[in-house]
C-alpha positions as a printed NumPy array, in Angstrom:
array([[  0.   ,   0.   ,   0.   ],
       [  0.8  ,   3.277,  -1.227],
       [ -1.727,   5.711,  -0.468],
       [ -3.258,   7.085,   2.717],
       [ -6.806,   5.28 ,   3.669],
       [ -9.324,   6.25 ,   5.917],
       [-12.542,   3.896,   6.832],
       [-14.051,   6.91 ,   9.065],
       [-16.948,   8.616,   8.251],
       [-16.049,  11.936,   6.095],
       [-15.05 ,  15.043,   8.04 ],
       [-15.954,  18.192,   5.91 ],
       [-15.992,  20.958,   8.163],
       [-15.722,  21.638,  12.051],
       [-19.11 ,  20.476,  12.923],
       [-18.867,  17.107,  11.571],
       [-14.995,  17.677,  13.077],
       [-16.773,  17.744,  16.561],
       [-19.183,  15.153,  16.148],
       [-16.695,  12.806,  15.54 ],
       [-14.549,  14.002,  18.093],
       [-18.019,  14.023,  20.03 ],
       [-16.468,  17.338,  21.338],
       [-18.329,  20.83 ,  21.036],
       [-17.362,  23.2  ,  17.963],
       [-16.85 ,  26.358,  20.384],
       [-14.478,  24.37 ,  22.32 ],
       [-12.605,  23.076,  19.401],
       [-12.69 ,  26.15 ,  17.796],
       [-11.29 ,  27.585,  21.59 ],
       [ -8.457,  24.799,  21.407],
       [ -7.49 ,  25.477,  18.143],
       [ -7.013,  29.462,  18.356],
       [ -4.414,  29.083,  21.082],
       [ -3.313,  25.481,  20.632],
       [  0.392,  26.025,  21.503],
       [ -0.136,  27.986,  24.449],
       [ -1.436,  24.383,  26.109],
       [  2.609,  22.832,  25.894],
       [  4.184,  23.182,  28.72 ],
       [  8.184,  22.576,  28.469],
       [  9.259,  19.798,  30.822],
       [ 12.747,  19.25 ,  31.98 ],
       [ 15.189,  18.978,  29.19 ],
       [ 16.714,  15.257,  28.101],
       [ 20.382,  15.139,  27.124],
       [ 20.585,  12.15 ,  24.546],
       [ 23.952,  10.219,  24.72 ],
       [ 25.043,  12.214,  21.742],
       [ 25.157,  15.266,  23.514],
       [ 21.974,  16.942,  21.882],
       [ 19.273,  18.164,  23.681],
       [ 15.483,  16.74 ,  23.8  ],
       [ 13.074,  19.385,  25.034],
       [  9.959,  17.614,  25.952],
       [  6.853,  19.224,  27.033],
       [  3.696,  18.578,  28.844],
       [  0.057,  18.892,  27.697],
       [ -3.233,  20.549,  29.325],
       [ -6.011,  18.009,  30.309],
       [ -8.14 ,  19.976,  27.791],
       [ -5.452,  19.671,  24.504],
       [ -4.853,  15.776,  25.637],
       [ -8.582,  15.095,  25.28 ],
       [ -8.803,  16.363,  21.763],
       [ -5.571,  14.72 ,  21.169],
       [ -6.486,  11.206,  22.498],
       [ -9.8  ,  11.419,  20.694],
       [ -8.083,  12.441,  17.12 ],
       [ -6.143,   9.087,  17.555],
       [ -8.786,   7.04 ,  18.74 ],
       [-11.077,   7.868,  16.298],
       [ -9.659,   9.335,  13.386],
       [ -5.76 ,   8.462,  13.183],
       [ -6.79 ,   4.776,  14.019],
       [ -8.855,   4.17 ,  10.919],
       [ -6.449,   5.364,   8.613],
       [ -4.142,   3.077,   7.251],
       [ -0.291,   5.032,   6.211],
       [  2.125,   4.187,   3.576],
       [  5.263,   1.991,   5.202],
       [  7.689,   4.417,   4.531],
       [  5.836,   6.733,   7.124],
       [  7.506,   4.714,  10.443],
       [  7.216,   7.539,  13.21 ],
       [  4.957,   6.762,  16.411],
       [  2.683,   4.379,  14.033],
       [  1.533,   1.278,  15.617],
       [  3.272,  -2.137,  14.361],
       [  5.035,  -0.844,  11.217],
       [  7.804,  -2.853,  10.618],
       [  8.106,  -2.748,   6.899],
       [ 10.873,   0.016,   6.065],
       [ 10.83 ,  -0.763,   2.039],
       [  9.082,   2.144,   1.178],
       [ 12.002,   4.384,   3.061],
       [ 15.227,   3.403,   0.965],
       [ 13.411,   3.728,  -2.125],
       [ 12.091,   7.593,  -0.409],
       [ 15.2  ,   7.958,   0.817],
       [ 17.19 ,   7.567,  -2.682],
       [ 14.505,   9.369,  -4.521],
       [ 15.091,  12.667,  -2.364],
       [ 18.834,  12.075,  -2.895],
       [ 18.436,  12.217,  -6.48 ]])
């Protein structure tokens, strides 16, 4: 597989956004406006190669939104293999040498 899928009902506009999300459309709409001021930087990580990971924490009212986007959006969609970050049981790293050595080109 090549090509995004999604077995979800279609989301057109916010409304049908926040029935899916079964969330209301003034509070997603809220959210949305001032979505980055809910991060929170946590204490900084220093990987063994000497770089820095910031991390950060997010509001109760961001993670809700968050955890229903994956739970009932992100988890009907099926994602090309050469996508591999933070997706459930991909294994299959073809697709990334042949993405890899087309960008190289």
């Amino acid at each position: 597989m090549t090509d995004l899928q999604y077995i979800g009902v279609s989301i057109v506009d916010v409304q049908s956004l926040a029935d899916c999300l079964d969330v209301e459309v003034n509070t997603l709409v809220r959210v949305s406006r001032k979505a980055s001021s809910y991060y929170h930087p946590c204490v900084p990580i220093v990987k063994p190669n000497g770089k820095v990971r910031q991390t950060y924490k997010v509001d109760s009212s961001l993670k809700v939104i968050q955890k229903a986007l994956l739970e009932r959006i992100l988890s009907r969609a099926s994602f090309p293999p050469f996508l591999l970050g933070s997706i459930k049981d991909t294994a299959d790293q073809s697709g990334v040498i042949l993405l890899t050595h087309n960008f190289m080109l």
